[in-house]
C-alpha positions as CSV (number, residue, x, y, z in Angstrom):
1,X,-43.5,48.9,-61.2
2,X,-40.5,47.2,-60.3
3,X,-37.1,48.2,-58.7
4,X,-34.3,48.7,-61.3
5,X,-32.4,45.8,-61.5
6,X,-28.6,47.7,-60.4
7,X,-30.1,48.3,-56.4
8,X,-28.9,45.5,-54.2
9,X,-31.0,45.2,-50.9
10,X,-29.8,43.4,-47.6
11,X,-31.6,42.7,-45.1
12,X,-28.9,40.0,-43.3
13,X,-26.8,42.6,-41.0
14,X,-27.4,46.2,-40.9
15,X,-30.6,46.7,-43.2
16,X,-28.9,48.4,-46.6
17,X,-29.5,49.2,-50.2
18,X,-26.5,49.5,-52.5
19,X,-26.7,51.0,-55.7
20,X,-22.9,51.1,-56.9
21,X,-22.4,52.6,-53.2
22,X,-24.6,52.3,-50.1
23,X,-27.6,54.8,-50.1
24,X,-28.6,56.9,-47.1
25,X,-31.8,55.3,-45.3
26,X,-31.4,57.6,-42.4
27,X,-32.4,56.0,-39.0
28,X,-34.0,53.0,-37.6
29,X,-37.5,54.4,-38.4
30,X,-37.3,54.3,-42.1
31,X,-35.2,51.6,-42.4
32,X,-37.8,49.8,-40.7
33,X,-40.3,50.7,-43.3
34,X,-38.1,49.1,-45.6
35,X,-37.5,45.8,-43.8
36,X,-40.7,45.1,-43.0
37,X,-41.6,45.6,-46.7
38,X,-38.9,43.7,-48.0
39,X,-39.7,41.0,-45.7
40,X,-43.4,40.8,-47.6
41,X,-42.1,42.0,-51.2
42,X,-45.2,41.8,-53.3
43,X,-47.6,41.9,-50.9
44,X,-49.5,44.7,-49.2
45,X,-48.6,45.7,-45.5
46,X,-51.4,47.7,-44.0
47,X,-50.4,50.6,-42.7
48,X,-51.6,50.4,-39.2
49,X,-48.8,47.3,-38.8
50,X,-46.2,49.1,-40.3
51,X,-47.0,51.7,-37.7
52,X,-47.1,49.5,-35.1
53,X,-43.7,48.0,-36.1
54,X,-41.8,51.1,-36.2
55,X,-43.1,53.0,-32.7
56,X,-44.2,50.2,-31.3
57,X,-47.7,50.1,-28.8
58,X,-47.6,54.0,-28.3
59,X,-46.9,55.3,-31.6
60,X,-47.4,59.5,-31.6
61,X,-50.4,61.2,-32.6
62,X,-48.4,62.1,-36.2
63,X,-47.1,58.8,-36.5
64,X,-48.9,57.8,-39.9
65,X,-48.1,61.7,-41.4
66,X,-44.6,60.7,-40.6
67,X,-44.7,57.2,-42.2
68,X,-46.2,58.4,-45.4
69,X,-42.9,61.1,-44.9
70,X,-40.8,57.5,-44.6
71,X,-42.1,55.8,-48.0
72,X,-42.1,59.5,-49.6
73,X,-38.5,59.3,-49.0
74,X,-37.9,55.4,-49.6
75,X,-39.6,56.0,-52.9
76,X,-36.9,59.0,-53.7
77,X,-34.2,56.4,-52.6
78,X,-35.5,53.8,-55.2
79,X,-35.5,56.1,-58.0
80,X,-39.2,56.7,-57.5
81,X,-40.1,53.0,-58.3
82,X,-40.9,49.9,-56.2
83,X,-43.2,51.2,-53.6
84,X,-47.0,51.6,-54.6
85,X,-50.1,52.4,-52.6
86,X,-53.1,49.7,-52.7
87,X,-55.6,50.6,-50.1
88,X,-54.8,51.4,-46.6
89,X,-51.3,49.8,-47.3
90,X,-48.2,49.6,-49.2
91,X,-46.5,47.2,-51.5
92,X,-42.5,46.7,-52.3
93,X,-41.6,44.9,-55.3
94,X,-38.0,44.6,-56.3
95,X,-37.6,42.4,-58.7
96,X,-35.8,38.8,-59.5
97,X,-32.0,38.5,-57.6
98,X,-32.4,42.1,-55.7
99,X,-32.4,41.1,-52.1
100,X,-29.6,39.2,-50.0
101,X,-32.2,37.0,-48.2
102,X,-33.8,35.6,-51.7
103,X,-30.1,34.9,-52.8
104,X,-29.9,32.6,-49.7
105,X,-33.1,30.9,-49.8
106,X,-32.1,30.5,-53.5
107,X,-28.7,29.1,-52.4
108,X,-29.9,27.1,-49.6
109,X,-32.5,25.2,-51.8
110,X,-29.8,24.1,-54.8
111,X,-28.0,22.9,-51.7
112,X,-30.5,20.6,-51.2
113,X,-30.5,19.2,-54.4
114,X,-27.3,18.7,-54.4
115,X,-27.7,17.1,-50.9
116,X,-30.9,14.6,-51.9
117,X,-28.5,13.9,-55.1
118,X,-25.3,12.9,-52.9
119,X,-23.3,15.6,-53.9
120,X,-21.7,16.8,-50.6
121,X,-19.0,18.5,-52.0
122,X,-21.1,20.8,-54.1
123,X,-23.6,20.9,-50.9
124,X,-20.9,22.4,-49.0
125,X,-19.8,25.0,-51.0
126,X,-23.2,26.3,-51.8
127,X,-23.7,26.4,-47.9
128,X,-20.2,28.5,-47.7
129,X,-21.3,30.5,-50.0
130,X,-25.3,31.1,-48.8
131,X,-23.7,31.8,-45.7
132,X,-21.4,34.8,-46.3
133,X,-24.3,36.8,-47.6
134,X,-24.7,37.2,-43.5
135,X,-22.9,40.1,-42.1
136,X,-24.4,39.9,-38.7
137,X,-27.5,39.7,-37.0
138,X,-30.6,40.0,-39.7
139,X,-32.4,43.2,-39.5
140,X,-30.0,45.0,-37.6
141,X,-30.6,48.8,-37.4
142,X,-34.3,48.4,-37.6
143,X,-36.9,48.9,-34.5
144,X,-36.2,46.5,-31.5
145,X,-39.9,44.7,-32.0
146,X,-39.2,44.3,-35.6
147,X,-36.3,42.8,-35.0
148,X,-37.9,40.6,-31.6
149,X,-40.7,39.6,-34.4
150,X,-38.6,38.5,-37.3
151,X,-34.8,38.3,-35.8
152,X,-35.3,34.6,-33.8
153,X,-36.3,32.9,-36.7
154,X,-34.8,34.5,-39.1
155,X,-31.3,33.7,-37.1
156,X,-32.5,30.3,-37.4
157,X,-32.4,29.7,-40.7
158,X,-28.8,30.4,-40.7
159,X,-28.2,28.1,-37.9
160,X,-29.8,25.7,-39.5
161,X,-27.4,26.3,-42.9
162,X,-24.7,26.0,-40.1
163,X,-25.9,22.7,-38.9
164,X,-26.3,21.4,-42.7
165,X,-22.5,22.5,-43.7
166,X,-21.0,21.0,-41.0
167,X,-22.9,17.6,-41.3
168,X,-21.4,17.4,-45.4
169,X,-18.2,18.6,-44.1
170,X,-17.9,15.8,-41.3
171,X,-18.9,13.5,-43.6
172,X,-16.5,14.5,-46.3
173,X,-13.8,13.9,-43.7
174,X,-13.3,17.2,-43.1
175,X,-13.4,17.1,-39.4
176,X,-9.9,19.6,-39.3
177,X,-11.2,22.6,-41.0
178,X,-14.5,22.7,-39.1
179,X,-13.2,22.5,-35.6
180,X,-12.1,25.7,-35.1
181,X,-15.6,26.9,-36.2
182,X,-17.3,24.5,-34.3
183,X,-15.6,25.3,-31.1
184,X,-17.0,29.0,-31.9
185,X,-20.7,28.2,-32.8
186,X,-20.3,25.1,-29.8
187,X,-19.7,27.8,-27.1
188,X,-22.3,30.5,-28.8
189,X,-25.0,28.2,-28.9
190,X,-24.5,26.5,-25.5
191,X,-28.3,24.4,-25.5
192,X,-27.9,23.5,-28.9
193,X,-27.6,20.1,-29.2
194,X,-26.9,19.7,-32.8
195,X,-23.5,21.8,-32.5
196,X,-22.0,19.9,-29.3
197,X,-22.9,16.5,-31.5
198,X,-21.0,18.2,-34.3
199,X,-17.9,19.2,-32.5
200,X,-17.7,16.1,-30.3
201,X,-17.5,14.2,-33.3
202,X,-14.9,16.4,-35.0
203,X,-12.9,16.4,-31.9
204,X,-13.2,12.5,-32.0
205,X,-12.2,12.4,-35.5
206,X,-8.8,14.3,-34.8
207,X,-7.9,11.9,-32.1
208,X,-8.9,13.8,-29.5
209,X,-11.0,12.0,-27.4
210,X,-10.6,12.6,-24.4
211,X,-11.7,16.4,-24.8
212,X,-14.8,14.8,-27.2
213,X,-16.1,12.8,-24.2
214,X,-15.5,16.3,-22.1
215,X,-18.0,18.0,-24.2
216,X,-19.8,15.1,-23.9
217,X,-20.1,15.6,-19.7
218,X,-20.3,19.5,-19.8
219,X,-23.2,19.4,-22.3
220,X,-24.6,16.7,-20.4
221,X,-24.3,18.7,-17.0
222,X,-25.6,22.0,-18.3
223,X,-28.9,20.5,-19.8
224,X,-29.9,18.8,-16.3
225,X,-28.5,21.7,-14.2
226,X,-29.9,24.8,-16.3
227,X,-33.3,23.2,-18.3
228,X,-33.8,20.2,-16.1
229,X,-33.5,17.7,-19.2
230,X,-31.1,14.6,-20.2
231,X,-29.4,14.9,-23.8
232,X,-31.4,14.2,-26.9
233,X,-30.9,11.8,-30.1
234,X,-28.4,14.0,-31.3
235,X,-25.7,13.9,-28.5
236,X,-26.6,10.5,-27.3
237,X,-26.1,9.3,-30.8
238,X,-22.4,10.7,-30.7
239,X,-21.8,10.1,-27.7
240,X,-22.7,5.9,-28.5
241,X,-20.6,6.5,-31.8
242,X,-17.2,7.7,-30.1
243,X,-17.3,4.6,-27.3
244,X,-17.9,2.1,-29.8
245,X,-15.2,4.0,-32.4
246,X,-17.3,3.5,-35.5
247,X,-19.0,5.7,-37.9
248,X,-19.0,9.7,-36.6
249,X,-21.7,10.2,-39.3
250,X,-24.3,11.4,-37.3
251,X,-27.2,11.6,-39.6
252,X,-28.1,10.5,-42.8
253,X,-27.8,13.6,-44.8
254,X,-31.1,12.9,-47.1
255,X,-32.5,13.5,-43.4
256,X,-31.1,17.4,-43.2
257,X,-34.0,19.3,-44.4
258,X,-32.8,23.1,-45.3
259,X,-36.1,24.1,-47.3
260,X,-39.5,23.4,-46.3
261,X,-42.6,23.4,-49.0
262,X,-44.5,26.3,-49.8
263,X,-46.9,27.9,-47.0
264,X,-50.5,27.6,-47.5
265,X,-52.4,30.6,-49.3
266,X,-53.0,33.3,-46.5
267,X,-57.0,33.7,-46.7
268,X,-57.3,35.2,-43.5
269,X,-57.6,39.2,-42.3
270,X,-55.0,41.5,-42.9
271,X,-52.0,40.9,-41.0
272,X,-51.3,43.1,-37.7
273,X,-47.8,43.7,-35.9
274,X,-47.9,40.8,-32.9
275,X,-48.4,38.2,-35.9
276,X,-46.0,39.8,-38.6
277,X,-44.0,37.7,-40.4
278,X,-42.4,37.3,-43.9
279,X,-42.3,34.9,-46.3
280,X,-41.5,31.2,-44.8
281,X,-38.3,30.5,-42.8
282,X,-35.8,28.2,-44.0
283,X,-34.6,25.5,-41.7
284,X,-37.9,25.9,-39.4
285,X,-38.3,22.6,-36.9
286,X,-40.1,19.9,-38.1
287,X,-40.7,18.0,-35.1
């Protein structure tokens, strides 16, 4: 049983469910639950995981009396819907357009069409708009190994959305109204390379430079001095671009991949907390 469809769940900030107004969760513990079964909507979660995610490698002597207390509660919350028992495990199912996370992967993915189609214009505003669905770092309120498991890569996906949007906006000639931005995600994201590409370019673009081929030398500097290694494709790239004052296109967009195909079916043994993860992550390296 499914969910009504008026309950809106988010998992990209503080973990919340909105039904007209937000609904009380109560504390990290039970909006763990809930995370980790959005995370894996459809699917069982054994128990013993989402034990293990909540307390952590010490969990109390009650700890499963007090998690069955946690979905008795959830299940209240969700009109007595969504959450049934199979086994030594529980299963979430919300329904189509219910949670912030699908509405980005769905997002994210027309983007790419649009993108493999040469529509940059239509790329970029789906990226805008995928990317206000965040309202801070994913999973936020839940336990600290949830969020160590899930939060990294899940923090990639946008970044990689990040990446995507500038790269249509720089090629749309845009350069102006990313700056500012790319000066903010530059300096947050210090090692990654993408960004100081991005914003060297930009700067380049709005006849600065001088301060381009600064970011050029401090990005250069800080990968020797702090990880020991010279700049990769994407600053070199650039970096070659701005001296020789041609194209500041730095990659063919039919090159940005946002989605990746489907995972393989899961035939192994039930999953346990140290290898928890949800369904696949958007943006994920390829190489």
């Amino acid at each position: 049983m499914r969910v009504h469809g008026g309950m809106r769940f988010r998992l990209l900030g503080t973990v919340e469910v909105w039904d007209e107004r937000s609904v009380p969760l109560g504390g990290p513990k039970p909006r763990t639950v809930l995370a980790a079964l959005l995370l894996n909507q459809d699917h069982v979660v054994p128990e013993s995981t989402l034990v293990d995610l909540t307390w952590g490698e010490k969990p109390p002597a009650g700890a499963r009396r007090q998690l069955q207390l946690y979905v008795s509660r959830l299940r209240k919350v969700l009109g007595g819907a969504g959450i049934t028992r199979h086994g030594d495990g529980y299963e979430l199912s919300i329904g189509p357009e219910g949670l912030d996370l699908d509405e980005f992967d769905d997002e994210t993915e027309l983007a790419q069409a649009d993108l493999a189609a040469g529509r940059l214009e239509q790329t970029a505003n789906r990226l805008r708009q995928a990317l206000k669905l965040w309202r801070g770092n994913a999973l936020n309120g839940t336990s600290s190994l949830l969020a160590e498991i899930e939060g990294p890569a899940l923090a990639e996906r946008r970044l990689t959305a990040l990446e995507a949007l500038f790269e249509a906006e720089l090629e749309l000639g845009r350069h102006g109204r990313v700056l500012a931005d790319l000066y903010r995600i530059a300096a947050e994201e210090p090692y990654r390379e993408k960004f100081q590409a991005q914003l060297m370019l930009a700067l380049h673009e709005s006849g600065r430079t001088e301060a381009a081929l600064r970011v050029h030398a401090e990005t250069r500097k800080r990968l020797s001095t702090d990880l020991g290694i010279d700049p990769g494709r994407h600053i070199t790239e650039a970096h070659l671009r701005i001296l020789r004052g041609g194209d500041p296109v730095p990659i063919p967009p039919r090159q940005w991949v946002l989605r990746p195909g489907p995972p393989a079916e899961d035939t192994g043994p039930p999953v346990t907390a140290p290898a928890f993860a949800g369904r696949p992550f958007i943006g994920e390296q390829t190489g």
